[in-house]
N, C-alpha and C positions, 0 to 999 in steps of 0.2 A: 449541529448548530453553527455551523462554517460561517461566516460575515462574509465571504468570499473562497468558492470551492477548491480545493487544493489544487493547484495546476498540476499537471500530468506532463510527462514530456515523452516520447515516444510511445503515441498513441497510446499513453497508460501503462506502457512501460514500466516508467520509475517516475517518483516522484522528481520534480525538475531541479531541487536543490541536492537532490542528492548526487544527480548525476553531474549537474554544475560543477559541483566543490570540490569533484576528482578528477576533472579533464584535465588538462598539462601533457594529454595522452602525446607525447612524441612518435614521430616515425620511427616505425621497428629500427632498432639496432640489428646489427647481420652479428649470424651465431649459428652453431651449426646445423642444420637443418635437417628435421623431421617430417617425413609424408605422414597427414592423417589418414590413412587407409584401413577404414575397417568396413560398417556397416552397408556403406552408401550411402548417398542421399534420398530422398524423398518429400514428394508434397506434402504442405501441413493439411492435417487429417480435415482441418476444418475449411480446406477449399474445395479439396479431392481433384483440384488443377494436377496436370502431369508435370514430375520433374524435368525441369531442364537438364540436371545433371552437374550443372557448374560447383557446386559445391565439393563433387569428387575429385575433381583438380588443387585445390585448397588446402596447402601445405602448413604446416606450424611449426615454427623454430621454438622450442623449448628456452626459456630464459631471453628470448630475442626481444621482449618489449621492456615497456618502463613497470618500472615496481618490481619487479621479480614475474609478470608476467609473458607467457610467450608473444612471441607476435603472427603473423597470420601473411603468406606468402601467396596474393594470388594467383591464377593462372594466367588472364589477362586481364587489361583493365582498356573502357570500365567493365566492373561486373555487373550485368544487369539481371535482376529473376521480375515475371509477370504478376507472380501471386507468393506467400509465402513460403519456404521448405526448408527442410531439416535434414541435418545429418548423423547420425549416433555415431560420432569416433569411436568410442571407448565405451564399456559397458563397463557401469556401476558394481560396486559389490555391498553399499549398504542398505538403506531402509528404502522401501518404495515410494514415489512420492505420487499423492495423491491431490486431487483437486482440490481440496479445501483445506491445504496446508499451509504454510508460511516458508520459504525455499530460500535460506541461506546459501548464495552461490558467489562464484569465483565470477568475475565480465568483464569482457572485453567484447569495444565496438569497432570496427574498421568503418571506412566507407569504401565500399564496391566503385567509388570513382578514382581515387587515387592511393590505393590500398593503405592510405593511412589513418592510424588509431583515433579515434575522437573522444574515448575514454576508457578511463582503464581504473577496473576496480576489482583488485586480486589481492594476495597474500594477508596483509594487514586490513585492507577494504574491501572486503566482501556483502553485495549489497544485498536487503531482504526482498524480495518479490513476495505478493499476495497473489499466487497462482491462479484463482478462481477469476481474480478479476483481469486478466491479461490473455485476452485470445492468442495474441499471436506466439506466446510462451506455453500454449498446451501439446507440447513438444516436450517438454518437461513430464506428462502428467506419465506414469505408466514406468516412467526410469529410475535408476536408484541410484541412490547419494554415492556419488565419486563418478558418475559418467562424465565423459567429456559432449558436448554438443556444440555444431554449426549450425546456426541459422542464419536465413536470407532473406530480407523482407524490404517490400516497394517503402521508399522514403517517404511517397504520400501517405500510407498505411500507417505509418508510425510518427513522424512530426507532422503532419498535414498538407494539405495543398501547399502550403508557403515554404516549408521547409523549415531548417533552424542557421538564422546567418552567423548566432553566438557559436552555433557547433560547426560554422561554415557547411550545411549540407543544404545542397538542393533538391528541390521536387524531383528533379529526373532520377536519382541518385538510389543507389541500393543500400544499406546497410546489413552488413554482417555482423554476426556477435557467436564469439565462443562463450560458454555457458559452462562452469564446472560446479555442481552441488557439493556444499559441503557439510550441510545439515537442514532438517525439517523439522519445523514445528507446526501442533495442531490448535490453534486457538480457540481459546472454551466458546461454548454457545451461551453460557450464561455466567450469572455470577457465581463464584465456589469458595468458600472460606467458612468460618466461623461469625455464625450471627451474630448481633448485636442489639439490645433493643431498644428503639428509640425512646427518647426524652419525651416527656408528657409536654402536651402544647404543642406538639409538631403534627402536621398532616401524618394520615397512616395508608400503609400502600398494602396493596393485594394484587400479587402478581397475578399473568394471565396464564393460563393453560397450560402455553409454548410459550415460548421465550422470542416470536414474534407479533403477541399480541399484546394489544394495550394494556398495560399497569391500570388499574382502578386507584385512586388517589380522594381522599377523604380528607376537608379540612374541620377544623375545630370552629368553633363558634366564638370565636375572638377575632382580632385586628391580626392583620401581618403583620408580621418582625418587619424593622425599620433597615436591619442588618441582615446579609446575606448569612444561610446558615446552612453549613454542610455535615448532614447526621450520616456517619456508616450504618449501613442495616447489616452489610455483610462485609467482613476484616479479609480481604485476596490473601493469599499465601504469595504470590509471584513477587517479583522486584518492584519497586516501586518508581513510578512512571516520574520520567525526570522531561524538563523544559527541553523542546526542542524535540522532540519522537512524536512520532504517527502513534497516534491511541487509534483503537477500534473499540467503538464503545454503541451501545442498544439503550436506547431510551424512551421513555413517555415523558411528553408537558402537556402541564394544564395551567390554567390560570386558576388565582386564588378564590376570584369573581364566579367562575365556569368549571371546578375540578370535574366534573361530570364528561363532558366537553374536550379532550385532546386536543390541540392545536396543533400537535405533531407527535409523531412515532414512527421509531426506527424501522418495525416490521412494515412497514407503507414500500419502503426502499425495495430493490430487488434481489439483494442479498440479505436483506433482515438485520442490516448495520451501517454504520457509518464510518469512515475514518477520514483522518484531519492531523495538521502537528498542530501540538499544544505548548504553551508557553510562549509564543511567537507573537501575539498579539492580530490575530485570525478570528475570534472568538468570542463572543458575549463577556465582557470582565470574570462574573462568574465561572465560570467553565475556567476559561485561559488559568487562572490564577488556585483554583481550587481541586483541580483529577492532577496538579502537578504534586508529588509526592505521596500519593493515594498508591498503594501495594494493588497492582492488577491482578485480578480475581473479585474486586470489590464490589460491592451494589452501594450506591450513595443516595441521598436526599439530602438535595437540592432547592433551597427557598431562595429566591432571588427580589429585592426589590426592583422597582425602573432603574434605579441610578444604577447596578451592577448589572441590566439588563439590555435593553434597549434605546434604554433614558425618556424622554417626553415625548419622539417621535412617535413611539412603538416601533410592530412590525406587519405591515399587511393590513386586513379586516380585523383579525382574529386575537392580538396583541395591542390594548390601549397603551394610551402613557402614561395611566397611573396600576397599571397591572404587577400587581405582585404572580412573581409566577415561579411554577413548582416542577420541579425533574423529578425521576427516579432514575438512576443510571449506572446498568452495570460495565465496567471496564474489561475488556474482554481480552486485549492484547495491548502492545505497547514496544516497539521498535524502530 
C-alpha cells in the first residue's frame, strides 16, 4: 500500500537510499595486489550470450579500497561487456543460497569506465539483496555463503537508458560489482507466532487456503471505530520492525461498506508480497505509524478510518472518502 513505489536503483538492484548513503566510494588506494584467478568467467545463465572474457583479466587488491574493502584493478578501461556475466573467484564453504532467500553480502561497485568505485558497502555495511527479485544477481543462486563473485552488467540494464548522474554513470558505461555473501536468510511465507484472539466488536478474518489467497473478512453489525485500531491475531517471535526498514509484508483489504469485495491483495502481485520502508512517511498513516514496532512473524488487524487512510479524496473506484477500511496483514520480514 506504497503512496508511491519504492524506487529501485540498479535496475532493482538495491533499494536507492541504501545505496546512496554509502557511496563516498573513493578511488582504490594502491596495495598489494592480488590476481583473482580461479573459476573464470561466464555468461549470466539468464542471457546464455557468450563470455567476452574480460572479467578474467580483473585483479583485486585486498584492503586496496575504502572501508576495509578491496579494490578492483582493471585490465583496460573502458571495460565494456554486451549482456550480463559472472565470475566465481572463490568458492563458498557455507550454506547454499537459494532463490527465495534474503543474501546478506559484502558490495562493491566499480564503473568499467574509469575503474573507479561508485560504492562501497563491506565490512561494517553489508547490504541485504532480495534474490528472487533481482535477475541480474541470479549468479548468486546455486553458491554458498563466503564465495567471492565479479559481475558485469550494461549500465542501461541496471540504472536505465539515462544513467545515474548522482553516481556520475553513464548509459554507455558498464558496471562491475564484487559480491561476498556473508549470510542468508529465508523469510516466512506467512505469519508464525502465537495467536491471539481478537476483541469482540472487531471484524473476524478467515484466512485463505495459501497464503496467496484472499483473507475472507467479516464485519459486525455496528458503526466503524472513529479511531484506527490495530488488533494482533498472531504475536511474530522475530525482531521487532523498526522506522526506517524495508518490511515484506502479504495482505488483504476490504472496505467496511464492501468486506465481501477485496480492493486489494497481495497474492494479485507476482511474487505473492509486497515490500516498502516503513516509518518514512510512504504510506497510508495507518500502516507508516502502526507495523513500526510489530515483532515480524505477526498477523495484524487493521481498521483504518479516511482521516488515517486516504482522507476525503479516497483512492481510485473502489475506496470512497467516507470508507472505513480493513487489512489483515501478515509481516513477513523486515530489513
Amino acid at each position: 500500500m506504497s503512496a508511491s513505489r519504492r524506487r529501485l536503483l540498479v535496475g532493482a538492484l538495491l533499494p536507492a537510499a541504501l545505496l546512496l548513503s554509502s557511496c563516498g566510494g573513493d578511488a582504490p588506494q594502491s596495495s598489494a595486489s592480488k590476481s583473482a584467478s580461479d573459476s573464470g568467467s561466464t555468461s549470466s545463465p539468464s542471457t546464455g550470450a557468450t563470455s567476452s572474457g574480460v572479467l578474467d583479466s580483473v585483479q583485486i587488491k585486498e584492503g586496496g579500497g575504502t572501508s576495509g574493502a578491496p579494490a578492483l584493478v582493471l585490465p583496460k578501461m573502458p571495460v565494456t561487456v554486451q549482456g550480463p556475466e559472472h565470475r566465481i573467484v572463490k568458492a563458498g564453504t557455507g550454506a547454499t543460497i537459494t532463490a527465495d532467500q534474503k543474501v546478506v553480502t559484502k558490495y562493491l561497485l566499480v564503473d568499467g569506465r574509469d575503474g573507479k568505485a561508485r560504492a562501497t558497502m563491506w565490512a561494517d555495511k553489508p547490504v541485504t539483496l532480495p534474490i528472487g527479485q533481482i535477475p541480474q544477481f541470479q549468479a548468486l543462486v546455486g553458491q554458498r555463503v563466503g564465495a567471492q563473485i565479479l559481475l558485469a552488467i550494461p549500465a542501461t540494464e541496471a540504472v536505465g537508458p539515462a544513467g545515474d548522474e548522482q553516481l556520475d554513470i553513464k548509459p554507455a558505461d558498464t558496471l562491475i560489482y564484487l559480491l561476498e555473501p556473508v549470510s542468508v536468510t529465508a523469510p516466512l511465507k506467512e505469519a508464525e507466532g502465537t495467536p491471539v484472539p481478537p476483541k469482540a466488536g472487531l471484524p473476524t478474518v478467515t484466512m485463505g487456503a495459501k497464503p496467496t489467497d484472499p483473507a475472507k473478512i467479516t464485519v459486525p453489525k455496528t458503526a466503524p471505530p472513529t479511531e484506527t485500531v490495530t488488533q494482533p491475531l498472531i504475536i511474530g517471535k522475530g525482531p521487532k520492525v523498526v522506522a526506517g526498514q524495508t518490511v515484506r509484508v502479504s495482505y488483504t483489504g476490504v472496505t467496511w461498506r464492501d468486506p465481501g469485495t477485496p480492493f486489494d491483495y497481495s497474492g494479485k502481485q507476482p511474487l505473492g508480497y509486497v515490500e516498502f520502508p516503513i516509518g518514512t512517511g510512504k504510506l497510508i498513516k495507518a500502516w507508516d505509524e502502526n507495523i513500526v514496532g510489530q515483532p515480524v512473524g505477526s498477523r495484524l488487524l487493521i481498521v483504518v478510518p479516511p482521516k488515517d487512510g486516504y482522507g476525503e479524496a479516497g483512492s481510485g473506484d473502489k475506496i470512497k472518502g467516507t470508507d472505513t477500511l480493513i487489512f489483515v496483514l501478515d509481516i513477513l520480514d523486515a530489513s
